[in-house]
C-alpha positions in Angstrom: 102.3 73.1 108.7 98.6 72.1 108.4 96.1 73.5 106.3 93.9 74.3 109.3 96.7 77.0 110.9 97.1 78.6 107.5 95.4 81.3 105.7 92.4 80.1 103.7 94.0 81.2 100.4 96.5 77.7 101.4 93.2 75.5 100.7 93.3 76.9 97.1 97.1 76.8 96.9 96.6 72.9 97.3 93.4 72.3 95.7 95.1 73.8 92.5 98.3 71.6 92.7 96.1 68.8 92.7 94.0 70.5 89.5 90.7 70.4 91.7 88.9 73.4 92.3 85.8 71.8 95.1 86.7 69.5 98.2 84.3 68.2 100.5 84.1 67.0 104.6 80.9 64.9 105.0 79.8 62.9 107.4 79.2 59.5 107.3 76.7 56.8 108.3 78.5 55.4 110.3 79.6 58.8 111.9 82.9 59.6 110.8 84.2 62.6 108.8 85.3 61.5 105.4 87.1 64.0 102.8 86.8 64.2 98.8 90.9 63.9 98.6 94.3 63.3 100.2 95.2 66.7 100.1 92.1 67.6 103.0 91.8 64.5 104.8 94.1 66.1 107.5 91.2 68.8 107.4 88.5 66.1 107.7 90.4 65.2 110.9 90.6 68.7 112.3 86.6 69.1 111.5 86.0 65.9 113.5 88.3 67.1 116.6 86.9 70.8 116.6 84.6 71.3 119.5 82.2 72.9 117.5 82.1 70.0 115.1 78.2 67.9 115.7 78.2 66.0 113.6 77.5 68.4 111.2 76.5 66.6 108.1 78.9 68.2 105.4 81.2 71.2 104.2 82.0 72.0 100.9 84.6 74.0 99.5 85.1 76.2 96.1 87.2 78.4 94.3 85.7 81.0 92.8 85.6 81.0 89.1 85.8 84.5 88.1 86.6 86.1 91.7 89.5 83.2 92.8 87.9 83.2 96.6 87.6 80.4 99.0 83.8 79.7 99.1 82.0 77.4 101.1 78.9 76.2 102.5 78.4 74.1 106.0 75.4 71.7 106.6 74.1 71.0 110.6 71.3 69.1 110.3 68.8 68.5 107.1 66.1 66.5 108.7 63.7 69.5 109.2 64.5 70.7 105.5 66.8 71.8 103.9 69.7 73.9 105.1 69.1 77.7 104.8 71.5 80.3 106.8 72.7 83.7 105.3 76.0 84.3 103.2 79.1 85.5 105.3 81.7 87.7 103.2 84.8 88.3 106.5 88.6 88.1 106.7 89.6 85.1 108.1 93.4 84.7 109.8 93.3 80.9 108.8 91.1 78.3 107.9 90.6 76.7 110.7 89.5 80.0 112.2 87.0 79.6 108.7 85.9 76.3 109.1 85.0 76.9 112.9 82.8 80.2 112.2 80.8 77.8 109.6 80.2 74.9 111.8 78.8 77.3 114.9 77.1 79.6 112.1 75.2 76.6 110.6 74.6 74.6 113.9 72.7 78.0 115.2 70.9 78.5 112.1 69.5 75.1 112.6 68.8 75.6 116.0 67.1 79.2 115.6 64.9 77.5 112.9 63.6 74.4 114.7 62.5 76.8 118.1 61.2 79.1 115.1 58.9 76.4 114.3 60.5 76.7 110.6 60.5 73.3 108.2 64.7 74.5 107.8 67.6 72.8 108.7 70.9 74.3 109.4 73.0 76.0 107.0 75.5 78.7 106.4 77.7 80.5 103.8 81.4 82.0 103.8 83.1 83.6 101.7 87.2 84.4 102.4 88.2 88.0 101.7 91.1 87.9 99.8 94.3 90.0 101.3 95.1 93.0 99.3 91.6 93.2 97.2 89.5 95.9 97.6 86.4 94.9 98.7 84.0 97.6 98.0 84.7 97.3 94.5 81.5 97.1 93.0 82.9 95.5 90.2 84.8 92.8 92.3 81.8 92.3 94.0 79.7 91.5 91.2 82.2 88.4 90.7 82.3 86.8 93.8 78.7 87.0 94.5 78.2 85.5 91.1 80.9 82.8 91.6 78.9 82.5 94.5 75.8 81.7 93.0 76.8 78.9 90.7 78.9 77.2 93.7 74.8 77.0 96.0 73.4 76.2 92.1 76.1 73.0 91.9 74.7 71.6 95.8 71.5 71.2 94.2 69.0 72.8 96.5 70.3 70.9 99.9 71.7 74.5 101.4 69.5 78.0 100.7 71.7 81.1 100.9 70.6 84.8 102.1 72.1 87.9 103.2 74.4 88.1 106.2 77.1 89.5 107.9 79.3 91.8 105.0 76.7 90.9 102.0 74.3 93.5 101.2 70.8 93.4 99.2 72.6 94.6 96.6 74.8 91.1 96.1 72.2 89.3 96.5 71.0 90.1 93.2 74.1 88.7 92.0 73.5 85.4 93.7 70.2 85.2 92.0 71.4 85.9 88.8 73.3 82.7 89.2 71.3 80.6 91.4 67.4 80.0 92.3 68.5 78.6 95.6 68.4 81.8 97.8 66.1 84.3 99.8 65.8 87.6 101.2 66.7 89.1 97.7 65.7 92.5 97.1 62.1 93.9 96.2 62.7 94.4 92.9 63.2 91.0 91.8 60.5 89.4 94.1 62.3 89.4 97.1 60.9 90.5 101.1 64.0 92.8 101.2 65.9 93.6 104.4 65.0 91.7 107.2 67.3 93.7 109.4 63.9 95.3 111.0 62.0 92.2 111.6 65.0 90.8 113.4 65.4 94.0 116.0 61.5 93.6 116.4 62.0 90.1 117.3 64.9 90.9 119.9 62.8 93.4 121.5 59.4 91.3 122.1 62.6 89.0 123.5 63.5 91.5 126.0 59.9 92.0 127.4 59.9 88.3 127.8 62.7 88.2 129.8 61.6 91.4 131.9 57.7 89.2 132.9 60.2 85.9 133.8 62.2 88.5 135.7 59.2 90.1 137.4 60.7 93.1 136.3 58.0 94.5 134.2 57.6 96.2 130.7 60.1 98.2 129.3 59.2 101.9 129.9 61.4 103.5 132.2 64.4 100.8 131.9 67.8 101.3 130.7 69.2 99.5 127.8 73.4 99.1 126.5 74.1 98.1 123.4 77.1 97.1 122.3 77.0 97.4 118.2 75.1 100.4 116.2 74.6 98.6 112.9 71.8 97.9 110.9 69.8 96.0 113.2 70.9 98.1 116.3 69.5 101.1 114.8 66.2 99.5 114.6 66.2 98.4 117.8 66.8 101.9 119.1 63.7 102.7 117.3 61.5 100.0 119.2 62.9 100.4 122.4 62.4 104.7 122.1 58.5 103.5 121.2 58.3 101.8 124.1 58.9 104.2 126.1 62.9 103.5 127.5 64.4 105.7 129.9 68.2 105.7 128.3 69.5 103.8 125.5 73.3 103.9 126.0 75.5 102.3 123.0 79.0 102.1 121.5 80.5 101.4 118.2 84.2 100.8 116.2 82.6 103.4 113.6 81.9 107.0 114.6 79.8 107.3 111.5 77.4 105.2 112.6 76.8 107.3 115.7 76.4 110.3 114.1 74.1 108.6 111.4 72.0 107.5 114.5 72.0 111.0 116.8 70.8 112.8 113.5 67.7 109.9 112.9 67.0 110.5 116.5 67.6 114.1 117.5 66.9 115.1 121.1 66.7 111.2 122.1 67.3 109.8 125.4 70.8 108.4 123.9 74.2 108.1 124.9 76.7 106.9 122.2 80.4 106.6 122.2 82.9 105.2 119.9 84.9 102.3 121.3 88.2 100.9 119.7 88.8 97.2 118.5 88.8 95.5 121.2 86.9 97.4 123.9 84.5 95.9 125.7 83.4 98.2 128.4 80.0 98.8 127.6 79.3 95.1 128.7 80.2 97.1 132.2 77.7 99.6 131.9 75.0 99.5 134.8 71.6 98.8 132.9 68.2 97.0 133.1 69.1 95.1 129.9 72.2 94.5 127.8 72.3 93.6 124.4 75.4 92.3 123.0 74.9 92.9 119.0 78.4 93.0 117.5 80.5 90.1 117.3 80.4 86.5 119.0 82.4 85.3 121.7 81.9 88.4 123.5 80.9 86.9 126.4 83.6 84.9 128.7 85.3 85.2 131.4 86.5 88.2 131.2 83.7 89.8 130.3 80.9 87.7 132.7 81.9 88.5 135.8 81.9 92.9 134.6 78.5 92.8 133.5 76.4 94.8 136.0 73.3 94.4 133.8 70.3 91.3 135.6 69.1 90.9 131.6 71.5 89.9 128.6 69.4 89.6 125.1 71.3 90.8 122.2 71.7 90.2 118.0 75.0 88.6 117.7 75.1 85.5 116.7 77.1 83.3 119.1 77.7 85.6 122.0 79.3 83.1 124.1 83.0 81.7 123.9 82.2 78.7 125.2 78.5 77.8 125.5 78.8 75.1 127.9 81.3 77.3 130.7 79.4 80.9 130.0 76.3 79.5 130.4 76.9 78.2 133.4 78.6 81.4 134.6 75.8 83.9 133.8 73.5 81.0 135.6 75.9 81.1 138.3 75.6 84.9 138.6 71.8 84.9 138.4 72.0 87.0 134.8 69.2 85.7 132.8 70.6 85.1 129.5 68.4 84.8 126.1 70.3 83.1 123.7 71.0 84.4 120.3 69.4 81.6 118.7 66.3 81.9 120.7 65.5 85.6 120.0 67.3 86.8 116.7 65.3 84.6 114.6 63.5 86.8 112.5 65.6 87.2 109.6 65.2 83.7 108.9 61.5 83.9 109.3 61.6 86.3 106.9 63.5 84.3 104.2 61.8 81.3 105.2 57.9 83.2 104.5 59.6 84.6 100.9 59.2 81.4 98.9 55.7 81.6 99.1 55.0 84.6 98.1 55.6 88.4 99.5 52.6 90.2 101.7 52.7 93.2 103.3 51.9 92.5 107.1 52.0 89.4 106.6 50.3 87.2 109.8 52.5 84.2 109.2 55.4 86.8 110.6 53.4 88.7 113.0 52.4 85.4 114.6 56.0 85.4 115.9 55.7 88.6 117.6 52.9 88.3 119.3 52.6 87.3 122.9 50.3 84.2 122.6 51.5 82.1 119.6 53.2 78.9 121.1 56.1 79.1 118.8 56.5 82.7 118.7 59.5 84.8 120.3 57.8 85.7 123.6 56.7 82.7 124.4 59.1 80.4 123.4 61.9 82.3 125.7 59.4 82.2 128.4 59.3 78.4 127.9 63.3 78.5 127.9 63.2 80.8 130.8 61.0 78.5 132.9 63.0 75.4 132.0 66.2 76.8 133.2 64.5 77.6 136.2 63.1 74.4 136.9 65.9 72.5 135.6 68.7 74.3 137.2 70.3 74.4 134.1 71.7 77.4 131.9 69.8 78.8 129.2 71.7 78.1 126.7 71.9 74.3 127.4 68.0 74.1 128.1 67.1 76.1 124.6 70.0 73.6 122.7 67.8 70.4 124.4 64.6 71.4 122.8 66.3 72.4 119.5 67.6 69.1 119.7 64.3 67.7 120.0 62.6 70.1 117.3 65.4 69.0 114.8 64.8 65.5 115.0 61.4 66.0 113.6 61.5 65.2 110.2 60.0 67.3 107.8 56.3 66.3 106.8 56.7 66.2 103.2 60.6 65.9 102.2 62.2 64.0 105.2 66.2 63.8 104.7 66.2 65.3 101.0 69.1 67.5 101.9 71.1 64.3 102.9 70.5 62.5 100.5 71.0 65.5 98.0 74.7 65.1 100.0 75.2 61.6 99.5 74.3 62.2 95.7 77.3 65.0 95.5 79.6 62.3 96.8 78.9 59.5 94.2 78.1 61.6 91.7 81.9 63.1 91.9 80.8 66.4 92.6 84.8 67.5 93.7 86.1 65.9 90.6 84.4 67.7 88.1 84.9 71.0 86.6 82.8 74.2 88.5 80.0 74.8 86.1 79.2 77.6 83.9 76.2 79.4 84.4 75.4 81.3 81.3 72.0 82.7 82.4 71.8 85.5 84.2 75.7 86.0 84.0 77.9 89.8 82.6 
């Protein structure tokens, strides 16, 4: 059975009977995927088939020294800079499951960076839960998120890590015991903190965008659903209750979170309800706006052609199945669509800002919440919005086309480091040798 049908924990299985703990899928010159080893070369394959596979220029693999988890890191596109995306910590069913969430992870990061105006390229981090561990331990934690680290310190700068999805603040300080090579690290050590705020923020100014293309107006008096209540959810219920909206209704897989958000907003204009694994009906609900800010692929067929909502703007990353067929479906049902990667930008804008230095209000973010700055939120989804129009194509194609033409713009002072930083790993033998110990910062 192939690797790529198997759990994740069957990539360390093999990697140990060959006595290698790193493997590698880069890209070529010449455009093919080659592999560090025998024992994935059937996995460089899969990568090349996959449909999310563009020629993304390289994935590496670890086991974790003190924590024994699958890590890895996935490269888009290096030519702006390079690659910075936040650090995933999820259950996978197989690799192949893994490897996919990576390539679309670090293909949007590069995207969302390039119509950000950011010198990034596209990156992203995973990290495999492990069957049978438990998670929250805060001692277990500290391991992986330090095994972490010293993996991002061995790529030599071409990928930058952050918080995401199942990492807190908390591990980040972990990672930066262990590595230099990482943002949005907490307060205390430097760091610009959460940028769970920012990113609602950013959403929101998204939303009033797509209301003016829409001739729809601003947002007092409009409805909003939201499908998610987390971090950044709760956030944007705070915006969207400044400005004024007549109903925010939401639903969520934990009832905690509702009840943390009814007592922060007591005597609200909200309607919350829990909703099972699986249950999509709040895409249903009739709305002005619907914001999809759980989990990707939540919008396909099955869920399209429900939606009684004229606006869809959301958090999640990767909300479509299948970007070229839902695209074309919301276009084909005269939903304007924002694409993730065009409005949930500002947690990388906030990581991006941190290495030089930390300011309170700082301009070079409010400049991308403004409505005049060319490169800012609003008016970069206007400029998608009007494309589309013209263009009779979907949203999501026409915002793709000009991060296409953003990321081909080299960066201004390091053009291709983080490729050749990758092409260095290969001859250097990066798979072959032994993970290294990182005795600073470490216990």
């Amino acid at each position: 059975m192939s690797l790529w049908s198997q759990p994740p924990e069957a990539l360390i299985e093999t990697l140990r009977a060959r006595g290698l703990r790193r493997a590698w899928a880069v890209t070529s010159a010449a455009g093919t995927v080659q592999a560090s080893d025998a024992a994935v070369s059937e996995q460089a394959a899969e990568i090349a088939a996959c449909p999310d596979y563009r020629r993304h220029e390289a994935c590496f693999f670890e086991i974790g020294r003190e924590s024994d988890h699958l890590l890895a890191a996935f490269l888009h596109d290096t030519r702006r800079g390079q690659g910075q995306g936040g650090l995933r910590f999820w259950s996978y069913d197989t690799l192949g499951e893994m490897v996919r969430d990576g390539l679309r992870l670090a293909l949007g990061m590069g995207q969302k960076s390039a119509l950000a105006g950011l010198w990034w390229g596209g990156g992203k981090g995973l990290i495999a839960r492990r069957p049978g561990r438990d998670h929250r331990d805060p001692e277990l934690r500290a391991r992986v998120y330090r095994d972490y680290g010293r993996f991002v310190s061995s790529l030599r700068g071409c990928y930058v890590t952050a918080e995401d999805v199942g990492t807190t603040p908390e591990d980040m300080v972990w990672v930066h015991r262990t590595t230099r090579f990482v943002t949005c690290v907490p307060e205390a050590v430097g760091g610009s903190g959460n940028p769970s705020r920012l990113t609602a923020r950013g959403v929101v100014v998204a939303m009033e965008a797509a209301l003016a293309h829409a001739g729809r107006g601003e947002l007092a008096g409009k409805t909003v659903a939201m499908q998610g209540l987390g971090n950044v959810s709760g956030f944007m219920v705070e915006e969207l209750l400044a400005r004024g909206v007549a109903r925010i209704t939401g639903s969520d897989l934990d009832e905690g979170r509702i009840a943390a958000l009814e007592r922060r907003f007591p005597g609200a204009p909200l309607t919350l309800r829990p909703a099972p694994a699986g249950d999509a009906s709040i895409l249903a609900e009739p709305c002005d706006v619907l914001a999809p800010n759980a989990v990707g692929a939540v919008l396909n067929p099955d869920t399209i052609g429900r939606i009684r909502a004229p606006i869809v703007c959301g958090s999640a990353n990767n909300q479509l199945a299948r970007p070229d067929r839902d695209g074309a479906a919301l276009l084909a049902r005269g939903i304007v669509y924002v694409p993730d990667f065009l409005c949930n930008r500002m947690g990388i804008v906030n990581c991006a800002n941190e290495q030089y230095g930390v300011l309170p209000d700082d301009p070079a973010i409010a400049a991308h919440l403004d409505r005049e700055t060319p490169y800012g939120v609003y008016q970069r989804t206007l400029e998608v919005l009007r494309r589309s129009a013209e263009s009779g194509r979907s949203t999501h194609e026409e915002a793709a086309r000009l991060a296409d033409e953003l990321l081909a713009e080299p960066h201004p002072l390091w053009p291709h480091r983080g490729r050749r930083i990758v092409d260095y790993l290969v001859r250097s033998g990066w798979s072959r040798a032994e993970a290294e110990t990182v005795k600073v910062g470490d216990a």
